[in-house]
Structures are given as structure tokens and as C-alpha cells.
N, C-alpha and C positions, 0 to 999 in steps of 0.2 A: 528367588524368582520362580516362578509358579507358572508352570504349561502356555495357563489363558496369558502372563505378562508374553508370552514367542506369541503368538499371534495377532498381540496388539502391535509389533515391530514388522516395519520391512526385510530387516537382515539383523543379525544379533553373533554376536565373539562368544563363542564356547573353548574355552580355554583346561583341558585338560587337567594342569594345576599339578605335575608329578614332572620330577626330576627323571624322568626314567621314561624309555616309549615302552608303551604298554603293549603293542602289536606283540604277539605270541610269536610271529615269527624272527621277529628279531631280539629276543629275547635269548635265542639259540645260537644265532649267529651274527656277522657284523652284513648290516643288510644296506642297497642301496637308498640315496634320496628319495627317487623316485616312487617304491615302495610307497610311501606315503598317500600314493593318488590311490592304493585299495583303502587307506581308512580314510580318505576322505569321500568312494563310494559306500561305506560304510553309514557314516555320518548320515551321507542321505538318507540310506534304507532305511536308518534307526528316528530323525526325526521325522520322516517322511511316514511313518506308519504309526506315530506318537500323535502326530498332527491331523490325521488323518490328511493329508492331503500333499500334492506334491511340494519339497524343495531343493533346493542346489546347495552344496555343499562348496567350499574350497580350501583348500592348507595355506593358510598364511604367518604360520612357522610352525615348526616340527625341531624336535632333540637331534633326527639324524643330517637334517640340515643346518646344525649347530645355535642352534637358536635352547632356550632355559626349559621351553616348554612347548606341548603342542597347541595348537590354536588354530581353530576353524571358525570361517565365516558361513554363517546360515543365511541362507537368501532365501525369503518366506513366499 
């Protein structure tokens, strides 16, 4: 899926795809659920500057909320 296919979409599952959270800081240590609402302001900043243009981000599962994988929804 290619840039221009996120912009044809209203919202779109970006799925991480890794047994393991990738956050650096938990990496170090055992880190709260919560935690996860900085990579899902992350997610904004990084499509939102891909895209030029603003979106919303949200976790709709994460490794440290016991779920396989992390997964965010992109609201375009």
C-alpha cells in the first residue's frame, strides 16, 4: 500500500507486525498500558507530516495491553 492508497481512505489499521513493543522505553523496563497514548501521539506526528496534512491517531491494541501486536487506527 502506497502513500496515495492512505489518502484515498477515511481511516486505515496500521499494524506494527512485531511480537515485541518497539517503544525505546520499554524496552528498558516493564512500562505501563497507558504509555501507549505517547506512540499513538507519535503515529500522528509521523503520518501527519507524511501526509502533509492533519490526522488522528488511536491504539486499538498494543503488546503491553496484552494483545499480539500493536495496532493503530489512522483517521485521515
Amino acid at each position: 500500500m502506497g502513500l496515495g492508497d492512505y489518502a484515498m481512505r477515511r481511516k486505515n489499521l496500521v499494524d506494527e507486525n512485531k511480537d515485541f513493543c518497539v517503544c525505546p522505553l520499554c524496552q528498558a523496563q516493564k512500562m505501563p498500558p497507558h504509555l501507549c497514548n505517547c506512540s499513538e501521539g507519535f503515529a500522528e506526528r509521523m503520518f501527519s507530516y507524511i501526509l502533509n496534512r492533519p490526522v488522528r491517531a488511536t491504539v486499538i491494541a498494543s503488546i503491553l495491553r496484552g494483545d499480539k501486536s500493536c495496532k493503530y487506527e489512522i483517521f485521515l
